[in-house]
C-alpha positions as CSV (number, residue, x, y, z in Angstrom):
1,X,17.6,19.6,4.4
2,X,18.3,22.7,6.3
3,X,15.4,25.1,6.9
4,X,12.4,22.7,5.7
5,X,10.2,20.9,8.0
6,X,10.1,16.9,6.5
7,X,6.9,15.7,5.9
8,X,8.3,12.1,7.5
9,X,7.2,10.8,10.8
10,X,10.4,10.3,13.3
11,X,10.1,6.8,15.3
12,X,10.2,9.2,18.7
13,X,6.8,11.4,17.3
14,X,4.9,8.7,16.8
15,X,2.0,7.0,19.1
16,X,2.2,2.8,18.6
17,X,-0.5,1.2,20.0
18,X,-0.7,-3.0,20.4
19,X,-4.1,-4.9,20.5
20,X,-4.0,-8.1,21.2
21,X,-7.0,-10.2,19.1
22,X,-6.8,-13.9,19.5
23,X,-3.4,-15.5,18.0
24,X,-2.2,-12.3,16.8
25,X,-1.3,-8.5,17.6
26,X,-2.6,-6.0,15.4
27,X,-0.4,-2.5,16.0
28,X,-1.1,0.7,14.7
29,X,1.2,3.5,14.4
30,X,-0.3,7.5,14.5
31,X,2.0,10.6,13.1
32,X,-0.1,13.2,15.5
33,X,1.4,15.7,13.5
34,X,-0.8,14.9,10.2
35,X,-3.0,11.9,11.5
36,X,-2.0,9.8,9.5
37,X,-3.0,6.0,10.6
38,X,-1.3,2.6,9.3
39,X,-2.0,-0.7,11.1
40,X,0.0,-4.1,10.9
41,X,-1.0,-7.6,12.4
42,X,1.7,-9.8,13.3
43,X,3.0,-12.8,15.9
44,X,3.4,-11.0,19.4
45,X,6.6,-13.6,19.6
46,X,8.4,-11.5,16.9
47,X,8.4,-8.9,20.2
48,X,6.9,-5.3,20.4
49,X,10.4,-3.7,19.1
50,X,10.2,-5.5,15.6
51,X,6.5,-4.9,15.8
52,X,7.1,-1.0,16.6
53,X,9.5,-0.9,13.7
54,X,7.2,-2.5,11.1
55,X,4.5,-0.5,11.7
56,X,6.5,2.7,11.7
57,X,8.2,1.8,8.4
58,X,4.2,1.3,6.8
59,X,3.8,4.8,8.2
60,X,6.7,6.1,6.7
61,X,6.0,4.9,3.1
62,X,2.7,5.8,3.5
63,X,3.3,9.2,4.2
64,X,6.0,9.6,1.8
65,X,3.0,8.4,-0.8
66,X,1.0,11.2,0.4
67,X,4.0,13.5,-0.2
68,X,4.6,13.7,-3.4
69,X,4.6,9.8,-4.7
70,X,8.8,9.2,-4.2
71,X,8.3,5.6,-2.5
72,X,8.1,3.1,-5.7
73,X,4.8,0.5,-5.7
74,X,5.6,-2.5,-6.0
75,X,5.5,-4.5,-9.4
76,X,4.8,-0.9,-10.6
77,X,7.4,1.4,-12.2
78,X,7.3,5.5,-12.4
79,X,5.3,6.9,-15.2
């Protein structure tokens, strides 16, 4: 991949941000890059790292959706 720019958010360009609401911790990650939004909710015990790396793993299927369709739905199959 030499010489193109990848449409992918990186974990290190990406702005997390935790909000706590009652039991849970909704986190949303941002590529500032395209603006491109996912959020999560999960159990602050699982700890902000696994947290982080959930919500950047939505972001990166998401965006790889945007991109051309090459992440698989599931219970779907390509056309």
């Amino acid at each position: 991949m030499f010489g193109r720019e990848s449409a992918m958010a990186e974990p290190e360009n990406v702005i997390i941000e935790f909000h706590r609401v009652g039991a849970y911790v909704k986190v949303s990650a941002v590529d500032p890059r395209t603006l491109t939004e996912v959020s999560i909710v999960g159990d602050p015990n699982a700890g902000e790292e696994m947290l982080a790396r959930a919500a950047i793993r939505k972001l990166q299927y998401v965006m790889g959706r945007k991109g051309g369709g090459k992440a698989p739905v599931r219970g779907r199959t390509p056309a």
